[in-house]
C-alpha positions as a Markdown table, in Angstrom:
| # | Residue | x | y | z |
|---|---|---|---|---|
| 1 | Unk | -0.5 | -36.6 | 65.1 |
| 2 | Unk | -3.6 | -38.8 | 64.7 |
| 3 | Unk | -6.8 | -37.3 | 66.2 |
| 4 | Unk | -7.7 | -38.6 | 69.8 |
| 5 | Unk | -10.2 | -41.8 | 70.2 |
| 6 | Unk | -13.0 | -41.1 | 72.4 |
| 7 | Unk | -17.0 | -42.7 | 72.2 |
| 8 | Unk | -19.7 | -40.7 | 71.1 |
| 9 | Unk | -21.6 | -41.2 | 74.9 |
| 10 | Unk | -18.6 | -39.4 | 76.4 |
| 11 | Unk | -18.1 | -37.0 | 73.9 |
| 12 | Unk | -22.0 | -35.9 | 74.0 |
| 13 | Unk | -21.8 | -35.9 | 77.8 |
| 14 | Unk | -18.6 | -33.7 | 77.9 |
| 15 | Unk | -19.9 | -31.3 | 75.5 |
| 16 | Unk | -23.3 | -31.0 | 76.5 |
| 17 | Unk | -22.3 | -30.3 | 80.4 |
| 18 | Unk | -20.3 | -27.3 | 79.4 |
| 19 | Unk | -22.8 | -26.2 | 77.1 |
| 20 | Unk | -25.5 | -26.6 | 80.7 |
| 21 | Unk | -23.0 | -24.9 | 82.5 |
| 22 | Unk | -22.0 | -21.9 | 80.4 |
| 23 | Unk | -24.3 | -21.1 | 77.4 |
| 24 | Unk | -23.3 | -21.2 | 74.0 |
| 25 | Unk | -22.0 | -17.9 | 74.1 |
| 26 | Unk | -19.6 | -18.5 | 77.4 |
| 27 | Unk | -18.5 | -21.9 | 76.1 |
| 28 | Unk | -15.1 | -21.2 | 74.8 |
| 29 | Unk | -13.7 | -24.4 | 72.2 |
| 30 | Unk | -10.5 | -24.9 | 75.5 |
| 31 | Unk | -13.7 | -26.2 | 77.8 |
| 32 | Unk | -15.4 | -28.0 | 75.3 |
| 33 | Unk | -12.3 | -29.8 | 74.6 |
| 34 | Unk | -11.0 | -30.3 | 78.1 |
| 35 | Unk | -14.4 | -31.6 | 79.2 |
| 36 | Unk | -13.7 | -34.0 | 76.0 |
| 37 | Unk | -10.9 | -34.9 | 76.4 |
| 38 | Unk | -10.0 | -34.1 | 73.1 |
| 39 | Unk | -7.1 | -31.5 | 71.7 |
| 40 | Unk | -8.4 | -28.5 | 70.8 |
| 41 | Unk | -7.1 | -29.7 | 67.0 |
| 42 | Unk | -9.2 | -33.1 | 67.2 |
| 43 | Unk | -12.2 | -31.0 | 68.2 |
| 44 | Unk | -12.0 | -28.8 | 65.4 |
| 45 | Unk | -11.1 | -32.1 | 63.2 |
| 46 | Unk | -14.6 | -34.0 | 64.5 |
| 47 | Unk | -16.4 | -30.3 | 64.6 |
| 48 | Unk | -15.1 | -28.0 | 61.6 |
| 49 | Unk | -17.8 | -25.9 | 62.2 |
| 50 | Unk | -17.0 | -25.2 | 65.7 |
| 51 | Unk | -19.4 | -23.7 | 68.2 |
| 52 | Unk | -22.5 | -24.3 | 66.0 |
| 53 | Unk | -22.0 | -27.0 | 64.9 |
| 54 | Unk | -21.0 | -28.8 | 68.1 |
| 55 | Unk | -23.9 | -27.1 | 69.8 |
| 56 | Unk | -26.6 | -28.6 | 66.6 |
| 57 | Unk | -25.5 | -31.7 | 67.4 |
| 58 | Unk | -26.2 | -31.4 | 71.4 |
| 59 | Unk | -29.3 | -30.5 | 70.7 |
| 60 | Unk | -29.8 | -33.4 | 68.0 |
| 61 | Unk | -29.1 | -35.7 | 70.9 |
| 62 | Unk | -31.3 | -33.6 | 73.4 |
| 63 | Unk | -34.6 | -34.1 | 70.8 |
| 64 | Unk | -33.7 | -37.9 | 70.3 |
| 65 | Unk | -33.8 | -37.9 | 73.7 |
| 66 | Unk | -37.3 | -36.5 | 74.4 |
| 67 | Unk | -38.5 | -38.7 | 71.5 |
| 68 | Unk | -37.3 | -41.6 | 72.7 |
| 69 | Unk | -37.9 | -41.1 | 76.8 |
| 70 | Unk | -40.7 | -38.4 | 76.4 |
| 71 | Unk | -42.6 | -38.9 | 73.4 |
| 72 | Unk | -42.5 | -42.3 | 72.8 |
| 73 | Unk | -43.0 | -43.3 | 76.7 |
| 74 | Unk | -46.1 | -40.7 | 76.8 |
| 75 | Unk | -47.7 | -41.9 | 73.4 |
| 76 | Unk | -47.3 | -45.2 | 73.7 |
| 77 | Unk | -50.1 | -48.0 | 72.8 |
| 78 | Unk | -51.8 | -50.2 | 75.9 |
| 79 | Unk | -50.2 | -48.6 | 78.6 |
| 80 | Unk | -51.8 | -46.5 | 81.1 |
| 81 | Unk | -51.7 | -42.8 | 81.4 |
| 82 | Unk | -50.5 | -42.7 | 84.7 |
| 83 | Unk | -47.5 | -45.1 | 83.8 |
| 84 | Unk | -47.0 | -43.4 | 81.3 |
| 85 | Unk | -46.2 | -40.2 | 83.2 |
| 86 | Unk | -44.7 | -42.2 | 86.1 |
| 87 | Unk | -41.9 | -43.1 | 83.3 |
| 88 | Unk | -41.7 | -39.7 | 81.4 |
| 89 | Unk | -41.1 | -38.8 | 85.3 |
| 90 | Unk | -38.6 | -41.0 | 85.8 |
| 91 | Unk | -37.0 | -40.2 | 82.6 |
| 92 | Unk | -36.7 | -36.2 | 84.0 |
| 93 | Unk | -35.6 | -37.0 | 87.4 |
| 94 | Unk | -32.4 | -39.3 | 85.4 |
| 95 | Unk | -31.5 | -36.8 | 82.9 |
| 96 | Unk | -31.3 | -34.0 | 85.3 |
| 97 | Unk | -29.9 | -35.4 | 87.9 |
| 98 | Unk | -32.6 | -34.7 | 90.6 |
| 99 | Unk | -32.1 | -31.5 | 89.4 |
| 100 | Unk | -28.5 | -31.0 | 89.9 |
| 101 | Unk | -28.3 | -30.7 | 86.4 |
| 102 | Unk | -28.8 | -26.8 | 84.4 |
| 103 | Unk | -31.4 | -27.5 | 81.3 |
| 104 | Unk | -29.8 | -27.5 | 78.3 |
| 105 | Unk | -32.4 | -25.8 | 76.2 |
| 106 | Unk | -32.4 | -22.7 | 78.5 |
| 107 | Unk | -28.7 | -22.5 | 78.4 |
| 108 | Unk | -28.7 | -22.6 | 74.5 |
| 109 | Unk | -31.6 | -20.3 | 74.5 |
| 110 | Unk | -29.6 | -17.4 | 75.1 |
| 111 | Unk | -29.2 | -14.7 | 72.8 |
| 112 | Unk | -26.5 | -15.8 | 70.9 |
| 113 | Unk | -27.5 | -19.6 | 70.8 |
| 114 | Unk | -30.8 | -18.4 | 69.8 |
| 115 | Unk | -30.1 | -16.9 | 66.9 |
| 116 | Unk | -28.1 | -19.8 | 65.7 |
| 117 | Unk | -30.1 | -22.6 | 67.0 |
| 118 | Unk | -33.6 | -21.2 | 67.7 |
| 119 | Unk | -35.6 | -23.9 | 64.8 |
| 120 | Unk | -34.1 | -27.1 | 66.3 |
| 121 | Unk | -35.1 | -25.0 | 70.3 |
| 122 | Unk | -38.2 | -24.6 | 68.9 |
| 123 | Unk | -38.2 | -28.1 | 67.7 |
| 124 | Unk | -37.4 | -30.0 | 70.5 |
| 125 | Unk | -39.8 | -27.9 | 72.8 |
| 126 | Unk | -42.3 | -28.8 | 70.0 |
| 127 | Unk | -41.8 | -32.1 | 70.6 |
| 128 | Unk | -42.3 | -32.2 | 74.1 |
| 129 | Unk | -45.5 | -30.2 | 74.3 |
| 130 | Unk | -46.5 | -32.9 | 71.5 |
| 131 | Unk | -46.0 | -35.2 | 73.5 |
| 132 | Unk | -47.7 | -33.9 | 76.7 |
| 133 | Unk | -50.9 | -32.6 | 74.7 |
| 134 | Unk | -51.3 | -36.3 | 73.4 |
| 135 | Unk | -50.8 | -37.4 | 77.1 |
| 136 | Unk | -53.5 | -34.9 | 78.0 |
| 137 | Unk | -56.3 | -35.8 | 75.4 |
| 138 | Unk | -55.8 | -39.6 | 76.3 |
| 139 | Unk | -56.9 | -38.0 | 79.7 |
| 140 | Unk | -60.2 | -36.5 | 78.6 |
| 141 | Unk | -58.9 | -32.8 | 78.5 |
| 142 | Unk | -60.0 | -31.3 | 75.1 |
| 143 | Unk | -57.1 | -30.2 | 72.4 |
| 144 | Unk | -57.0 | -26.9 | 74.1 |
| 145 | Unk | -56.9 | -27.9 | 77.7 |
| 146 | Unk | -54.3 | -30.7 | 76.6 |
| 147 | Unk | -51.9 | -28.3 | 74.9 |
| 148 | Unk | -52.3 | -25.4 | 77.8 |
| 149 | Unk | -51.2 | -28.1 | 80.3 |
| 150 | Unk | -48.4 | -29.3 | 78.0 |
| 151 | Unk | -47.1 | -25.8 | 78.0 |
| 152 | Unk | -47.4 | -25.8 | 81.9 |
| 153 | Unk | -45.1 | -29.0 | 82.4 |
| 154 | Unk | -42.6 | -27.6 | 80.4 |
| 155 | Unk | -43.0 | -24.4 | 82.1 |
| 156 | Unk | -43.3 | -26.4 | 85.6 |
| 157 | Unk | -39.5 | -28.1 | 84.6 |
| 158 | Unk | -37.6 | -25.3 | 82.9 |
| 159 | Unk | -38.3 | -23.3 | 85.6 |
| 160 | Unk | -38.1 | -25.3 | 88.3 |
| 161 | Unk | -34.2 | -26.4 | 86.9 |
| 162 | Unk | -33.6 | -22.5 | 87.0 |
| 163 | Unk | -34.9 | -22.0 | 90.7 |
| 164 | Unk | -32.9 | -25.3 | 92.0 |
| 165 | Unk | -29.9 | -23.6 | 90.2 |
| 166 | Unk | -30.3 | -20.2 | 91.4 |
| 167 | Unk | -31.1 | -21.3 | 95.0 |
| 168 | Unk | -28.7 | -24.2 | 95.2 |
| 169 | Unk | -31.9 | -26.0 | 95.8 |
| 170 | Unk | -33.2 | -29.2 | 94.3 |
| 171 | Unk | -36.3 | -29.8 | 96.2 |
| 172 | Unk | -37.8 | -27.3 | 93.6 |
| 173 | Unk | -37.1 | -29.2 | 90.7 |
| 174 | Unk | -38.8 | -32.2 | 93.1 |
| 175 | Unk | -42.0 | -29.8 | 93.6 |
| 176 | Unk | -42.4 | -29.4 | 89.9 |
| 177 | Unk | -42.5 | -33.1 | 89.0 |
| 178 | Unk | -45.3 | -34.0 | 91.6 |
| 179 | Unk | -47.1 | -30.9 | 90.3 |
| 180 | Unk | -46.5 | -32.2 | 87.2 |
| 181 | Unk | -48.3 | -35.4 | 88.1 |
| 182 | Unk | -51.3 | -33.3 | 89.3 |
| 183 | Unk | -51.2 | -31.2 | 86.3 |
| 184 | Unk | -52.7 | -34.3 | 84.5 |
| 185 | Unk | -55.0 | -36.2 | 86.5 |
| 186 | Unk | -58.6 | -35.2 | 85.4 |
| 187 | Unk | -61.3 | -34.2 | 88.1 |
């Protein structure tokens, strides 16, 4: 039997939302695959190294993404800070789905995930606090202030995502992201 077609956008999208959803560790290979659409066989065919490796290249997509909608929007050339953040914003609001959506990095963070994917976490948190402290500076905050409030906003999200979750409450994850825009406005 020839292994099932399906597109790479689908494929991450199925995978990561079980992933959100249950953890690495509750994330059995029968909901990866169903939320594929994929036989359990063509999973293991595109994935022999099952779990891990499945869940390394999530979180591949998940630091492409903040480099391309976090990191590159917040340390781009000519543009204005508060554009800047407007789009990084923007960018939040779409990939968790007005906080509907669990984040990914906390659900991989477990345990279990954390001790198999902890350097590309680490990395992708990395990357976002990069991101923001650069954002910062262009503000007039020194290094340190610039890298405390980086922290914050990721802080500010993360947490946010797990309150809006926990109390079936979005408007949590919508308080974070204007505080977030306070966060970086210099007085």
């Amino acid at each position: 039997m020839r292994p099932q077609k399906i597109d790479d956008a689908r494929l991450i999208e199925g995978l990561m939302s079980v992933l959100q959803s249950k953890g690495f560790e509750g994330a059995s290979l029968n909901d990866l695959a169903q939320a594929t659409g994929l036989q359990k066989a063509s999973l293991y065919h595109r994935f022999p190294g099952g779990k891990n490796e499945i869940a390394l290249m999530v979180l591949g997509f998940v630091y492409a993404w903040i480099k391309d909608n976090i990191y590159l929007v917040l340390t781009e050339k000519g543009v204005a800070p508060v554009s800047k953040l407007q789009r990084a914003i923007q960018h939040i609001r779409h990939l968790y789905q007005n906080g509907e959506k669990s984040c990914i990095l906390n659900a991989l963070s477990l345990d279990s995930g954390l001790v198999v994917l902890g350097d590309e976490i680490s990395k992708a948190m990395q990357l976002w606090i990069d991101a923001f402290t650069a954002l910062g500076i262009e503000q007039g905050f020194t290094t340190a202030q610039a890298r405390a409030k980086a922290r914050q906003s990721l802080i500010l999200v993360q947490g946010s995502l797990v309150l809006a979750k926990g109390l079936g409450d979005p408007t949590h994850f919508h308080k974070a992201l204007a505080d977030l825009k306070l966060l970086f406005v210099n007085e």
